[in-house]
C-alpha positions as CSV (number, residue, x, y, z in Angstrom):
1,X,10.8,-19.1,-23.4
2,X,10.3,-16.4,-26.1
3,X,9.8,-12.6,-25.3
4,X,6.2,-11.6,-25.4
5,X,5.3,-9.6,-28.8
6,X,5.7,-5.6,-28.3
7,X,2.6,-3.8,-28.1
8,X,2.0,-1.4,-31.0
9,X,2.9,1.3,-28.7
10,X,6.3,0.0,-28.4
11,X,6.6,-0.7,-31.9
12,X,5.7,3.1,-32.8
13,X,8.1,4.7,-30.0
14,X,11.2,2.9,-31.5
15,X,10.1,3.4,-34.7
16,X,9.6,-0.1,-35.7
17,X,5.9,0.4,-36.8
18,X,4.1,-0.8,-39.4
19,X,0.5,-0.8,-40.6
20,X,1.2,-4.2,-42.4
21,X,1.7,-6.0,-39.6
22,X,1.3,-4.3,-36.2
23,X,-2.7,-3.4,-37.3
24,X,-3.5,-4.8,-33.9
25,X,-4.5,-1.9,-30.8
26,X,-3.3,-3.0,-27.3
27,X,-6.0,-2.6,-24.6
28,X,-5.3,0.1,-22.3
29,X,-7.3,-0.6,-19.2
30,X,-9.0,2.0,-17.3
31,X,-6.5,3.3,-14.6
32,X,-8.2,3.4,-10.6
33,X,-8.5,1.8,-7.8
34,X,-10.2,-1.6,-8.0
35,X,-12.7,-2.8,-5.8
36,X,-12.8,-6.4,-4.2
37,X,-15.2,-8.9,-6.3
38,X,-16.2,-10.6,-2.7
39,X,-15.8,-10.0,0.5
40,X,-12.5,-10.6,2.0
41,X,-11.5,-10.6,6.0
42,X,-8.5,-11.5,7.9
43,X,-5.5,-11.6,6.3
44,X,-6.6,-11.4,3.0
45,X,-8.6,-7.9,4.0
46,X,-4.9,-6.8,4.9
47,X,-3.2,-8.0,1.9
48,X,-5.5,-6.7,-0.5
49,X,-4.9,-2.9,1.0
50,X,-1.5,-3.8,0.8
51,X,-0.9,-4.5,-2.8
52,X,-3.6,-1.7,-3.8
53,X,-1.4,0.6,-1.8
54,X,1.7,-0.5,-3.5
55,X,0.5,-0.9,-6.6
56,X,-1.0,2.5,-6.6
57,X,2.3,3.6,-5.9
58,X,4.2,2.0,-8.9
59,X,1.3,3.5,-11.0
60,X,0.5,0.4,-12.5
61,X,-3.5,-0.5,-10.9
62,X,-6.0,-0.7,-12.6
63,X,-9.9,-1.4,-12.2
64,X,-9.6,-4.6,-14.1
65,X,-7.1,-5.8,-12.3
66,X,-9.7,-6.8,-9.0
67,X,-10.1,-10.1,-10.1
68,X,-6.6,-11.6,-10.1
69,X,-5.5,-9.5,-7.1
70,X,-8.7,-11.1,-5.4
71,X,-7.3,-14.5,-6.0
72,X,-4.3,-13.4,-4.9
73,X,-5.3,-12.4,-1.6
74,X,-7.2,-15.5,-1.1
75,X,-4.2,-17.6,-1.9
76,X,-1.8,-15.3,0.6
77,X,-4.0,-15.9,3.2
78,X,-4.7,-19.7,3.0
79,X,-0.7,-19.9,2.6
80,X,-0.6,-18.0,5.9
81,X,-2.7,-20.7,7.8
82,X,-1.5,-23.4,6.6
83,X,2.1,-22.2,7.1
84,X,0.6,-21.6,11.2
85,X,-1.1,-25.0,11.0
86,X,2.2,-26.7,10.3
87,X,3.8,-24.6,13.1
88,X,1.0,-25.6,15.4
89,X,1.6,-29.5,14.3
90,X,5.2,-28.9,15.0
91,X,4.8,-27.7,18.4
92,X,2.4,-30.9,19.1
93,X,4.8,-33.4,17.7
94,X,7.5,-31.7,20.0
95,X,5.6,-31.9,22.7
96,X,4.7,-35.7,22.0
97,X,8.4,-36.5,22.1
98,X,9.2,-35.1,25.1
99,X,6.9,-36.9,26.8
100,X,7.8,-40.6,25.1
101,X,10.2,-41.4,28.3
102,X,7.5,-41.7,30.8
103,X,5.2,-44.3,28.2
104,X,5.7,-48.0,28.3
105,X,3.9,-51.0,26.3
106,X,0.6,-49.9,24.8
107,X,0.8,-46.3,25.4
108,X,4.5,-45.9,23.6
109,X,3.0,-47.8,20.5
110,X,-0.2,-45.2,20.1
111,X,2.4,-42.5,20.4
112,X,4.4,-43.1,18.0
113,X,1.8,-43.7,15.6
114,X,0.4,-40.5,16.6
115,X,3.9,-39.0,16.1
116,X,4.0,-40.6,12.7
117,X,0.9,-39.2,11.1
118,X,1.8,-36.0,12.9
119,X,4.7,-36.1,10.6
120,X,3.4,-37.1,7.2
121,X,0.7,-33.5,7.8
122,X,3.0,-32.0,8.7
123,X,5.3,-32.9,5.3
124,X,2.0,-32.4,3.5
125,X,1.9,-28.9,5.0
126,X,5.3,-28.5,4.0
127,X,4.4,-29.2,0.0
128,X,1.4,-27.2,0.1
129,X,3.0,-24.1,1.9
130,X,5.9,-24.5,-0.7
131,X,3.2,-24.3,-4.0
132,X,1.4,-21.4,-2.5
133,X,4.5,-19.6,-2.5
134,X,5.0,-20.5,-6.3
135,X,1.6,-19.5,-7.3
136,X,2.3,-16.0,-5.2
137,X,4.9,-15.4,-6.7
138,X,3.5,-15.9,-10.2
139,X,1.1,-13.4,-9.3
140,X,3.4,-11.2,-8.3
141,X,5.1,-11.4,-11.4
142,X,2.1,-11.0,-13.4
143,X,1.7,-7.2,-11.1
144,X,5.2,-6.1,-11.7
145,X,6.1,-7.0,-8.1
146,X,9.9,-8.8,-8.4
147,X,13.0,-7.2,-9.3
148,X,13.0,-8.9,-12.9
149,X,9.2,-8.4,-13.6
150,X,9.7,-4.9,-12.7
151,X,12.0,-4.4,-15.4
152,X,9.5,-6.1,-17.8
153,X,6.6,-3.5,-17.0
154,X,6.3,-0.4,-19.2
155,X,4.2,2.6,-18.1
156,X,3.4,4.8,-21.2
157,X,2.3,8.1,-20.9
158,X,-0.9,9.0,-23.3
159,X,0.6,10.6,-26.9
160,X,-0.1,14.2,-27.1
161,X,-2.7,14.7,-30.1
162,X,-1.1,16.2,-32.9
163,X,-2.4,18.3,-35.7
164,X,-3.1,17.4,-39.0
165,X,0.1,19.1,-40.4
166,X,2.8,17.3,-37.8
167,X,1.7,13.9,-38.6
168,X,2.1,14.7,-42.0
169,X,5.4,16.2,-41.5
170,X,6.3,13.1,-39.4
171,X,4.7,10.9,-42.4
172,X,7.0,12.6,-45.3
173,X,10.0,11.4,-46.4
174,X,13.3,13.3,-45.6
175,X,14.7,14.5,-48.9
176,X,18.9,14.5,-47.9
């Protein structure tokens, strides 16, 4: 995968700059606190003050940022129920087995099969609980939130405005 293109603020502070080809301006979003495009409750409601928290913290929030952490929170929270509905099916299917030694004839048979599509939702519980967690995680990479994103995000400070005469200085050739 190839690295994403520096921003022109990069490009100026290692002095790689130039007007031919980094004409482009990188947005800078407005920094604050964002608030939720919808309601959220539950778990989601306690994720969401989570991440702002910590993201507040790491100085990296911004207002424009609600939507995707929105979605985030949504997808946190229906990864947390199912992850409790498979624990929930697990503790039915246990409960199934333990009481297969007192079934004969007709009764065994329907258990089982009961047992049986207890295990393919809970499988499909399984698959859906593992890409939730791939999706978060993308998110969280897309906040700054792993150990290698975090060494991907760069906070600038704004440029102090300089006079006329600096940027001219700064502009000039050295004569050696």
């Amino acid at each position: 995968m190839a690295r994403p293109p520096k921003t022109r603020r990069e490009h100026e502070v290692a002095g790689t700059f130039r007007r031919d080809r980094h004409s482009h301006r990188n947005p800078d979003p407005p920094k604050g606190i964002p608030t939720s495009p919808k309601e959220l409750t539950g778990a989601a409601l306690d994720e969401w003050q989570r991440m702002i928290d910590r993201l507040s913290k790491s100085g990296s929030l911004s207002v424009v940022d609600d939507a995707a952490l929105y979605q985030y929170c949504r997808l946190f929270a229906e990864t947390e129920a199912i992850e409790q509905t498979q624990a929930e099916t697990a503790a039915s299917i246990e409960i199934l087995e333990q009481n297969l030694a007192g079934l004969e004839g007709a009764e065994l048979v329907q258990c089982f099969q009961e047992i049986t599509k207890l295990r393919q939702l809970e499988a499909r519980y399984t698959t859906q609980v593992r890409q939730g967690r791939m999706a978060l995680r993308t998110f969280l990479v897309e906040f700054g939130l792993t150990p290698a994103a975090r060494g991907r995000v760069k906070l600038f400070d704004k440029p102090a405005e300089t006079d006329a005469f600096t940027a001219f200085q700064k502009q000039r050739p050295r004569s050696k």
